[in-house]
C-alpha positions as CSV (number, residue, x, y, z in Angstrom):
1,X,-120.7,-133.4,-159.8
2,X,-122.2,-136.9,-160.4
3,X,-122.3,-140.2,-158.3
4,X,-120.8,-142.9,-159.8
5,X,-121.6,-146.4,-158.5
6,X,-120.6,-149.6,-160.2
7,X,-122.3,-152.7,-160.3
8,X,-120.2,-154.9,-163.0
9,X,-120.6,-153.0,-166.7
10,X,-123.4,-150.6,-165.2
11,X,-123.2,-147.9,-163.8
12,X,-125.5,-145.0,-161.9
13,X,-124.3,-141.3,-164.0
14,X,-126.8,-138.1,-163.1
15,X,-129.4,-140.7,-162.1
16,X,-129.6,-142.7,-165.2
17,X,-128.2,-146.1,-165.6
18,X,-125.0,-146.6,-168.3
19,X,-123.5,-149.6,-169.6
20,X,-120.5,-149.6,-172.4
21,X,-122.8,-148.4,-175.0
22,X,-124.4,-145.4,-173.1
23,X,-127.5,-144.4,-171.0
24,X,-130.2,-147.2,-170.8
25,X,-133.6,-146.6,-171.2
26,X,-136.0,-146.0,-168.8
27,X,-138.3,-148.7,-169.0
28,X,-137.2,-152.3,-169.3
29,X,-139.8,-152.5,-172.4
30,X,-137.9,-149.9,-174.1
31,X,-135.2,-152.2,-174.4
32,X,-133.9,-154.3,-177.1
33,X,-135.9,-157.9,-177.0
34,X,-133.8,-161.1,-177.1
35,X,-132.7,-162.7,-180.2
36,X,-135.2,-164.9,-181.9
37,X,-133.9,-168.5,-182.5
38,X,-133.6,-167.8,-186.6
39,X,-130.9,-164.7,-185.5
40,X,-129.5,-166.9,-182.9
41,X,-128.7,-169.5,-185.8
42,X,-127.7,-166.6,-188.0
43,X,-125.1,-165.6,-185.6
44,X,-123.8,-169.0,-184.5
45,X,-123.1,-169.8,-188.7
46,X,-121.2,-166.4,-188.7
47,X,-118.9,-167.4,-186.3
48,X,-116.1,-170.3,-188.5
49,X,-115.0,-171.2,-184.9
50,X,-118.9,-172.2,-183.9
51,X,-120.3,-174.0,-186.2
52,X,-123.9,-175.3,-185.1
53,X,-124.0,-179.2,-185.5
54,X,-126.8,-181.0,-187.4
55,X,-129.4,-183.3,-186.6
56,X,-127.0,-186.2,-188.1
57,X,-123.9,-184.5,-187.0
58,X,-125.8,-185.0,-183.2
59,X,-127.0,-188.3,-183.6
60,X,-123.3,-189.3,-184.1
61,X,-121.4,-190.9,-181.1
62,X,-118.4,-189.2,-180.1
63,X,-115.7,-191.6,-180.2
64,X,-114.0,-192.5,-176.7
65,X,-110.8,-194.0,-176.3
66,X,-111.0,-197.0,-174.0
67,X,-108.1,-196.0,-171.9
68,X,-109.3,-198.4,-169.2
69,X,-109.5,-201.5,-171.6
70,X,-106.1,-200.4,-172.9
71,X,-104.5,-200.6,-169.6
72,X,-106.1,-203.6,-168.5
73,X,-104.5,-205.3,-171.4
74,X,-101.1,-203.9,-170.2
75,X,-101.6,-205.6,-166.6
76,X,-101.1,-202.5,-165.1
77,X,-102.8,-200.3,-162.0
78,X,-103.7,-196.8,-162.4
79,X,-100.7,-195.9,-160.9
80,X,-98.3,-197.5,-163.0
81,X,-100.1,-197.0,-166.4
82,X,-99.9,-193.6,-165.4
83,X,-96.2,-193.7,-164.1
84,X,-94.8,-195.9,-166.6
85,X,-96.1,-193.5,-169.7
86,X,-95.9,-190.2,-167.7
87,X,-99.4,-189.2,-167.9
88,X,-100.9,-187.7,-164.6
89,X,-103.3,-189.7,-162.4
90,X,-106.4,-187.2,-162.2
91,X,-105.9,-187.4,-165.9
92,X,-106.2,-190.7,-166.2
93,X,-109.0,-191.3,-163.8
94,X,-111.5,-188.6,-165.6
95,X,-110.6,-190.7,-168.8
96,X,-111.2,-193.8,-167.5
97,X,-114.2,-192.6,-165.6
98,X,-115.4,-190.7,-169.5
99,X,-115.6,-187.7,-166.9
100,X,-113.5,-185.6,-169.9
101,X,-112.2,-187.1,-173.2
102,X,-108.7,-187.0,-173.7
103,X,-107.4,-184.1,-176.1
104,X,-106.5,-184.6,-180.0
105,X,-102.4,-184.8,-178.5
106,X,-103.8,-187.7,-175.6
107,X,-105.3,-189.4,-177.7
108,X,-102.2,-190.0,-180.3
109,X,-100.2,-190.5,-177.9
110,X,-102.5,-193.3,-176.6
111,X,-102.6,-194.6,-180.0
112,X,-99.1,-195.1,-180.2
113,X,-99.2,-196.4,-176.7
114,X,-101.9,-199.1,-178.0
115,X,-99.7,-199.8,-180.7
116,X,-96.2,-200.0,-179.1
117,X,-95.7,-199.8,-175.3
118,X,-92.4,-201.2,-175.3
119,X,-91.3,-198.8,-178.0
120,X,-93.0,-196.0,-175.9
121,X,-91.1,-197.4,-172.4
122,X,-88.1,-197.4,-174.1
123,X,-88.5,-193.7,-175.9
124,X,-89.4,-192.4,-172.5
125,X,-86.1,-194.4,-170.6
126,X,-83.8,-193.2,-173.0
127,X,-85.5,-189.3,-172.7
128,X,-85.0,-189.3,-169.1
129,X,-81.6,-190.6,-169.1
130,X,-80.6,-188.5,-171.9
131,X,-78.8,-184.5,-170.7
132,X,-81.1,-182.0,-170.6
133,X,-82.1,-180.3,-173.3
134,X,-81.0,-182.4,-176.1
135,X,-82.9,-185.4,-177.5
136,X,-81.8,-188.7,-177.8
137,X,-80.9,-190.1,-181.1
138,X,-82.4,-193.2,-181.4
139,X,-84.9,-195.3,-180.0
């Protein structure tokens, strides 16, 4: 009978060390070296979902939204930006504070915000007054 002891995805089995793909070798030189940078490249443009940028593509400033400027222009406090268009506080400080950007949905909606606030009060008095679970019809 063996001893089986676990440490995360190895394990001890008749004195040898396992992992998911079987025993390990004995000697750490034995085993497989690390990727070089040209097949960590390869693998990173094999993945559609992880695309490695370029030197132009990094040189490129990432677009922020100025939330704070935006609210400023409104006359309003942290807490009644964020009251007035429903957004929650923490969320609008690590904006403000470029802590995290805001996601692609954030940043329409603070677009349309920009754009319209009254339009966007109004849309979001008549959605609270309106029954649950139907929409209103106009705005």
């Amino acid at each position: 009978m063996s001893k089986l002891v676990t440490t995360g995805k190895r394990y001890l089995k008749d004195g040898r060390w396992h992992d998911g793909n079987g025993p390990l070798p004995d000697e750490p030189r034995d085993w497989e070296p690390p990727m070089t940078d040209e097949e960590i490249i390869t693998a990173a443009k094999s993945d559609p979902d992880a695309q490695p940028l370029d030197e132009t593509e990094l040189a490129k400033p990432i677009p922020m939204p100025q939330v704070k400027q935006l609210r400023r222009q409104l006359g309003l406090t942290q807490h009644q930006f964020a009251d007035r268009f429903q957004i929650p506080i923490g969320s609008l400080r690590d904006w403000e504070q470029e802590r995290v950007a805001p996601d692609r949905t954030a940043r329409a909606y603070l677009a349309v915000i920009a754009a319209s606030p009254r339009t966007v009060e109004k849309a979001l008095r008549s959605f609270k007054s309106a029954p649950q679970g139907s929409v209103p019809n106009s705005v």
